[in-house]
VEXDREN-2710 file (C-alpha; in Angstrom, 1 decimal):
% VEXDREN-2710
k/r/px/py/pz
1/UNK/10.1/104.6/74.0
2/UNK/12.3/104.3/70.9
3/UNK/15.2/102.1/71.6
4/UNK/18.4/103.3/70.7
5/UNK/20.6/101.7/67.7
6/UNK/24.1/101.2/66.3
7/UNK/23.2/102.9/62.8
8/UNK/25.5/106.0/63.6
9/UNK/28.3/103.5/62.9
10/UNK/26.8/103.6/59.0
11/UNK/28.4/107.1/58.7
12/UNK/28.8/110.5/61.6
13/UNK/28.5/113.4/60.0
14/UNK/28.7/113.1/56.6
15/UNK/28.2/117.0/56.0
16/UNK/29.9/116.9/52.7
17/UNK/28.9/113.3/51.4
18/UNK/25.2/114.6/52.8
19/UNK/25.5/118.2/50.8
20/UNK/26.4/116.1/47.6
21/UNK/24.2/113.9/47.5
22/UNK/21.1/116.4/47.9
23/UNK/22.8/118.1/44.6
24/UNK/22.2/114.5/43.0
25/UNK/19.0/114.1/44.5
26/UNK/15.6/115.1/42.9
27/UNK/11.9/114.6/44.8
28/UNK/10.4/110.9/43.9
29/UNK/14.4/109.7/43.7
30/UNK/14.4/105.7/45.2
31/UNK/16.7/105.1/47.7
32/UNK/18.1/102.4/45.2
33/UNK/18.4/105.0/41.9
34/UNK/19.8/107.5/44.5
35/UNK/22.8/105.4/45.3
36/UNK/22.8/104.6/41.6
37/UNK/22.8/107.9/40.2
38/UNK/25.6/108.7/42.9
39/UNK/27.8/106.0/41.9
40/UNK/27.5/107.3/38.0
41/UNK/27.8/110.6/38.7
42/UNK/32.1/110.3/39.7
43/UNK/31.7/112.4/43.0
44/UNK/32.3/109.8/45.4
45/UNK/36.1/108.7/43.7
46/UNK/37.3/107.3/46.6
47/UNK/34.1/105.7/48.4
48/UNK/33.5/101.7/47.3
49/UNK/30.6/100.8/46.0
50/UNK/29.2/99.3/48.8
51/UNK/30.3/101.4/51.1
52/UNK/28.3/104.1/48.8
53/UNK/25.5/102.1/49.2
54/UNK/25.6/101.9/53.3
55/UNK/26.0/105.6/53.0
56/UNK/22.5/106.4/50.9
57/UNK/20.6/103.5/52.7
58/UNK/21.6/103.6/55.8
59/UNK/22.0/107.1/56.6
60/UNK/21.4/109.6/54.0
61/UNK/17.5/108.1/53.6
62/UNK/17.2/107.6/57.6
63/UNK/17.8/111.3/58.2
64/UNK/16.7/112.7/55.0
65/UNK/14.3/110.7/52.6
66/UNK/11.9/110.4/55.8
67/UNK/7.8/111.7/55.4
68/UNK/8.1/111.2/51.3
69/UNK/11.3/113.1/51.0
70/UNK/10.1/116.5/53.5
71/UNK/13.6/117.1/55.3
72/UNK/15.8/116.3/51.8
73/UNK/13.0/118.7/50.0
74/UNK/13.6/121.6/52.5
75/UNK/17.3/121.1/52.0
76/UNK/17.7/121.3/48.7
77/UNK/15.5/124.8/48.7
78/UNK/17.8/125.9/51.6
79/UNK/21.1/124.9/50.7
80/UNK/22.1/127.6/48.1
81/UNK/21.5/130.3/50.8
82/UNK/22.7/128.2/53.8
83/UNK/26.3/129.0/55.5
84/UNK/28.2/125.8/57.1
85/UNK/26.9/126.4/60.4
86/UNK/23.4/126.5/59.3
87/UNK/23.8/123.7/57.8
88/UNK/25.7/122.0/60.1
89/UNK/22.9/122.8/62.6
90/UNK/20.2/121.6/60.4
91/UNK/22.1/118.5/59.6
92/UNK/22.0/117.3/63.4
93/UNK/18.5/118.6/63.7
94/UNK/17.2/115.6/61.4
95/UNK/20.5/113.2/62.2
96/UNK/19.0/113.3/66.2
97/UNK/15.9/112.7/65.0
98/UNK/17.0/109.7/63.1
99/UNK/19.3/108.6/66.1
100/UNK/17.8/109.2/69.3
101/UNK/20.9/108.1/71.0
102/UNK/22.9/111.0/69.7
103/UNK/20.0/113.5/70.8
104/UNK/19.7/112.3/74.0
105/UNK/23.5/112.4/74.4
106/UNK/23.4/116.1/73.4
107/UNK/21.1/117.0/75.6
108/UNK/21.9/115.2/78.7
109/UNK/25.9/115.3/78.5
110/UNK/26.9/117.6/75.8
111/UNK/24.6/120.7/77.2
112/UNK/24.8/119.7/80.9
113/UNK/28.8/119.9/80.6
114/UNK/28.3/123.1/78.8
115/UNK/25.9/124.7/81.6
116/UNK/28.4/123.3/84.0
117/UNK/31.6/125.3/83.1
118/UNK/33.1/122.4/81.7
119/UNK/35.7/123.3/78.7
120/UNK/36.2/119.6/77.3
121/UNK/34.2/116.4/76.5
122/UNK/35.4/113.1/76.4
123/UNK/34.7/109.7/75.0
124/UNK/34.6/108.5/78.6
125/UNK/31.5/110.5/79.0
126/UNK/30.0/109.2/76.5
127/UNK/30.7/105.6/77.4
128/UNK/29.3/106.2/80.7
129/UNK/26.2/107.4/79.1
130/UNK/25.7/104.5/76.8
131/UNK/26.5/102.2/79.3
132/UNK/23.9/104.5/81.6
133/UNK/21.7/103.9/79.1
134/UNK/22.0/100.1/78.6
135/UNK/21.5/99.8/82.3
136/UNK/18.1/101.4/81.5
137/UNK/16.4/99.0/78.9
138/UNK/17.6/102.0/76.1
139/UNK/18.1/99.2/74.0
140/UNK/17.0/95.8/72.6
141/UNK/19.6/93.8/73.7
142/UNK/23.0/94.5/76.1
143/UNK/25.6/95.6/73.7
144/UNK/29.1/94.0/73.8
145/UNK/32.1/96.0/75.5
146/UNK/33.4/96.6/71.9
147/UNK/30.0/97.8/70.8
148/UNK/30.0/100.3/73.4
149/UNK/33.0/101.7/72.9
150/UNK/32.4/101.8/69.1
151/UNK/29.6/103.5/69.4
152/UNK/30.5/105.8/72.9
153/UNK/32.9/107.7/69.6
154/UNK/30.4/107.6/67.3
155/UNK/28.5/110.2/69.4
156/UNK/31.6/112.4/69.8
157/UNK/32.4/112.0/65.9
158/UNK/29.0/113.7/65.4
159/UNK/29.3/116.6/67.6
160/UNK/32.5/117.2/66.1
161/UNK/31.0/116.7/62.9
162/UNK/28.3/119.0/63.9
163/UNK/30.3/122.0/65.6
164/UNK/29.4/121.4/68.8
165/UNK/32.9/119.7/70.0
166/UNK/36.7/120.4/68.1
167/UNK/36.8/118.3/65.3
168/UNK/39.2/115.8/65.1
169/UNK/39.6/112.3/66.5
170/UNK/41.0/112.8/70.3
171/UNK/40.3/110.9/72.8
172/UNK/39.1/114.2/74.4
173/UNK/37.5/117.4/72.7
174/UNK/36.8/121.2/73.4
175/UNK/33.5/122.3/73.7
176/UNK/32.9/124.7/71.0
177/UNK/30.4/127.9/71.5
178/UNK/27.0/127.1/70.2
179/UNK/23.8/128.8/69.3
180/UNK/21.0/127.9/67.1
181/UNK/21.3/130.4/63.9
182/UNK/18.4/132.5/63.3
183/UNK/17.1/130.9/60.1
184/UNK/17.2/127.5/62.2
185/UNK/15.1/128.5/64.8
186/UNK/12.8/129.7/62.2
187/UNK/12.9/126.3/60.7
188/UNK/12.6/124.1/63.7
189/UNK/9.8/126.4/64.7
190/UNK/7.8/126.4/61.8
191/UNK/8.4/122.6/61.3
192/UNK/6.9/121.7/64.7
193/UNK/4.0/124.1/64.2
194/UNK/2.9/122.7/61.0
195/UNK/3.5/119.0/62.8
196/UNK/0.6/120.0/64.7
197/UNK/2.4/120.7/67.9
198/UNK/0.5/123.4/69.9
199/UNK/2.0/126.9/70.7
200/UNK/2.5/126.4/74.3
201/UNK/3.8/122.8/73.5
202/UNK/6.0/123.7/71.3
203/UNK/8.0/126.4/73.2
204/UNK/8.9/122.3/75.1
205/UNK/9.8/120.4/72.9
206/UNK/12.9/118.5/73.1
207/UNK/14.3/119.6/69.3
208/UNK/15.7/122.7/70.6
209/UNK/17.1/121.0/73.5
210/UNK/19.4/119.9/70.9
211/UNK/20.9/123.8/70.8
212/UNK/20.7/124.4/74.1
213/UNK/17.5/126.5/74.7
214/UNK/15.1/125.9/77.0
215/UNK/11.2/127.3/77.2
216/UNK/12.3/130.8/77.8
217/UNK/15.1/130.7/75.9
218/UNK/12.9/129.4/72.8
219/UNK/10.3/132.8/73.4
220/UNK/13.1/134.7/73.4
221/UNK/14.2/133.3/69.6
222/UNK/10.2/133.2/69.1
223/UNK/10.2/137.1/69.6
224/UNK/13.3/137.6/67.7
225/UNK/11.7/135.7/64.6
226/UNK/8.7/138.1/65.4
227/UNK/10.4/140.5/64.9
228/UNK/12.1/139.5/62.2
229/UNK/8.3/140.0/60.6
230/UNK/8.1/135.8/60.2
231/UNK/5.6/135.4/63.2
232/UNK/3.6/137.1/65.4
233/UNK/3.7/136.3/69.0
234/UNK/1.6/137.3/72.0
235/UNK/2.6/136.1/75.7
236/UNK/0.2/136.8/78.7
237/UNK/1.4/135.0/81.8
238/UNK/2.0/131.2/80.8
239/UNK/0.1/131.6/77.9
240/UNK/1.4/132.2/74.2
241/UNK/-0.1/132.5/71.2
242/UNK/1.7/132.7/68.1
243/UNK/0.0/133.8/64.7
244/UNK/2.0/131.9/61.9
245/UNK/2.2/134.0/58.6
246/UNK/3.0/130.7/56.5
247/UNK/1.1/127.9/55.5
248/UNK/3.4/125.6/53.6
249/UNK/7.2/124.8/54.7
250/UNK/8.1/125.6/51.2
251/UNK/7.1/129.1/51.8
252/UNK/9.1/129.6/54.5
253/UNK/12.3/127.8/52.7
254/UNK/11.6/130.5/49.9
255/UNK/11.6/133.2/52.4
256/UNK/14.3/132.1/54.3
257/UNK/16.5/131.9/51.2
258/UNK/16.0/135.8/50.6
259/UNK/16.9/137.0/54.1
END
């Protein structure tokens, strides 16, 4: 089990800080000539030093510089042809994955308020799911009562950050309509595939719990990419097999970028 951590509080969102500093970025880039290059470059005018260095360290490489660079790599190819909520959506793809607490609070509160007809989301729930969570052995240590509450608006800060929840800094948000954008789906599905997740697995997997879907839900985004003309997918029974028409993610981002 990966325990969950405080490294939201390094930054939420970040969608703009996180779209400049792919522009800035180039593949083989340290972490340390990243943040150096950034802090040259005049674009963060009102960010410290320091504070520039928290940003590039402790979230930007987390979520992006992870696997030699891959997610950062995909980005940069992408983002030219991406529109804010594609990117948006991609952005808490990789931020969940860095930050299991924030996926797990998606799924289990965010999406279980949405399928229960609730309109709003506040930092109460997520309090009572850290604190849920605490009570479980979710992380190393008990966290203090200010920790909690620190982080309890963390995890709302990133929603809003994300679309899922009006942005803003109430106590107590919207709930925003939500669905994965087609060139997502084609992503996420692609990315697990050549992860070496099986077919059948991957319909499962928890990623696109993060939008909301579950296994039928993902064939039916499955067929729509098929027939799209990006994959090929045959269902008998409980059984699917998919025939993938790229090899490489690069391919894909390439494709992706014309459509």
């Amino acid at each position: 089990m990966t325990l969950y951590t405080t490294q939201l509080q390094a930054g939420l969102g970040l969608v703009n800080e996180t779209k400049t500093l792919l522009d800035l970025w180039e593949p083989g880039m340290t972490v340390p000539r990243l943040h150096q290059v950034a802090l040259q470059s005049g674009r963060f005018p009102n960010v410290t030093a320091r504070r520039l260095r928290n940003l590039v360290a402790e979230c930007f490489a987390p979520r992006y510089l992870v696997n030699d660079g891959t997610p950062a790599r995909h980005l940069k190819i992408l983002l030219p042809s991406l529109g804010s909520t594609e990117f948006q959506q991609m952005l808490l793809l990789f931020t969940c994955r860095a930050n299991e607490i924030l996926g797990d609070f998606i799924r289990e509160v965010y999406w279980q308020k949405y399928a229960g007809g609730y309109s709003e989301l506040s930092n109460d729930d997520a309090r009572a799911f850290v604190e849920c969570s605490i009570d479980q052995g979710k992380t190393s240590k008990r966290w203090s009562e200010t920790t909690v509450k620190r982080v309890s608006t963390y995890l709302t800060g990133c929603a809003g950050d994300y679309g899922l929840l009006q942005d803003g800094s109430k106590s107590t948000r919207r709930l925003l309509p939500y669905r994965i954008a087609a060139r997502v789906a084609a992503y996420v599905a692609y990315d697990l595939h050549l992860d070496g997740v099986g077919d059948n697995a991957l319909l499962d997997h928890k990623d696109w719990g993060l939008f909301g879907l579950s296994h039928h839900d993902v064939l039916d985004e499955i067929k729509r990419l098929s027939l799209k003309g990006l994959l090929i997918v045959q269902s008998a029974g409980q059984v699917i097999r998919i025939s993938w028409k790229f090899k490489e993610m690069e391919t894909l981002s390439d494709v992706l970028t014309q459509s």
